[in-house]
N, C-alpha and C positions, 0 to 999 in steps of 0.2 A: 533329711528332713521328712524320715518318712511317716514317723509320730505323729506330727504336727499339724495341725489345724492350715489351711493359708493364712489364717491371720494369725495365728500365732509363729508361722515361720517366717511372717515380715517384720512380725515385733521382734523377734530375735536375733535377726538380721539388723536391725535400723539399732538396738541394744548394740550388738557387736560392731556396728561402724562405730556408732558416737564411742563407745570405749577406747577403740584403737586410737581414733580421731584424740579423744583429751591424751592418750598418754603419749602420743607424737607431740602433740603441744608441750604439755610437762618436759618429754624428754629434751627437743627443741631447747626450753630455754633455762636448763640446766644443764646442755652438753657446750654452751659456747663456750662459759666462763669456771672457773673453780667456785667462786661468790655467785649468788641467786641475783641473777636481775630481777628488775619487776618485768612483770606480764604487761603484754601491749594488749589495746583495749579488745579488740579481738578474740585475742586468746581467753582473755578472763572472761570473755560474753561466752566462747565456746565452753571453757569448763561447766559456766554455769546457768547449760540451758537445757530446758528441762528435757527428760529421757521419754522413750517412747511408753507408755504403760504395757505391762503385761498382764499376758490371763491366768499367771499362777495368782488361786485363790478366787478366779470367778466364778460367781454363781447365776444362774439361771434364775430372771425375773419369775415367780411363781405364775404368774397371769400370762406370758408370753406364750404365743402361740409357736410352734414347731413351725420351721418356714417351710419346711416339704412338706408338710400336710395341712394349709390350711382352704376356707370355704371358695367356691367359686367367686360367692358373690365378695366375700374379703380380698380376692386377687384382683378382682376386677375395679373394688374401690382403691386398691394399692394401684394399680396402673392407669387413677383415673379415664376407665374408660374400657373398652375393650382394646384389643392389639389392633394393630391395621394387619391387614390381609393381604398386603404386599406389603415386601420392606423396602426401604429408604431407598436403600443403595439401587433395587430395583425399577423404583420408578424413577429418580434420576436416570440409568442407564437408557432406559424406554424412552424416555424422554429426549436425551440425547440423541439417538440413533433416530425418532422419528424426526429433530430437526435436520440431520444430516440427508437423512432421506429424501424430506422437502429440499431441500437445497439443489440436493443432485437430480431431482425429477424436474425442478424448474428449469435449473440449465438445459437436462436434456431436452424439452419443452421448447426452451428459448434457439437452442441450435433447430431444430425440427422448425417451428416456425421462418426463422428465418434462411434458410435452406434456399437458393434461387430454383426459380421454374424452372429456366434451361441455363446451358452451357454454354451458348453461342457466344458469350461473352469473353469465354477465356479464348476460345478462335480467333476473336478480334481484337484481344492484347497480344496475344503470340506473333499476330501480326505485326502490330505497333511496335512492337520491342524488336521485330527484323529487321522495319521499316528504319528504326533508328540507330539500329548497330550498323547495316549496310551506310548511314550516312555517316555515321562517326568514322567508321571505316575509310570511306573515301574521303573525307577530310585528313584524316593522318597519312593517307595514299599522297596526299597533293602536297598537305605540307614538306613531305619526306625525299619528293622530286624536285620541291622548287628550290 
């Protein structure tokens, strides 16, 4: 396809599907039998639907402007407006990453905040938690003699 225009190599392409397409159909439904059935409704809509046009025999509007050369200000009314100056996909992304951002500097924020003064605390569970293994202890010591 290396003649070709892209629009002329999809019309040629979308031309040679539907061909192949009706003469599968065609073949289809004169391979079952020796005698011609009729066409199911399908088939007769595929045979007879229209083909894609081609550009043998086109001609160039006389007034049409060339699309690689025309005026600023024609480009700028073709894309009402000016382009943006960042793309899409880019300010999504930014966008994203600043909400992740926020997120994770609040948590860190909210750890930090909440952070205890001291540790004496955990001293005095290490404790508790001796305090009550040694009785569980001696409880299963007692039950286990008597």
């Amino acid at each position: 396809m290396r003649g070709f225009t892209r629009l002329q190599a999809a019309s040629l392409r979308a031309q040679t599907r539907h061909t192949w397409r009706n003469a599968n159909i065609q073949r289809r439904a004169a391979s079952n039998s020796t005698a011609p059935r009729p066409l199911e409704t399908w088939e007769e809509v595929e045979l007879h639907r229209p083909k894609a046009p081609t550009l043998e025999g086109y001609v160039r509007p006389v007034g049409a402007p060339e699309q690689n050369n025309i005026p600023r200000e024609q480009y700028h009314q073709f894309m009402l407006g000016k382009p943006a100056r960042y793309s899409q996909e880019l300010r999504i992304f930014l966008m994203g990453l600043g909400v992740v951002s926020f997120c994770l500097a609040e948590f860190a924020f909210t750890v930090y905040k909440l952070r205890p003064d001291d540790l004496d605390w955990v001293d005095e569970e290490r404790k508790r938690a001796a305090a009550a293994k040694a009785r569980i202890e001696a409880r299963i010591a007692k039950e286990t003699t008597s």
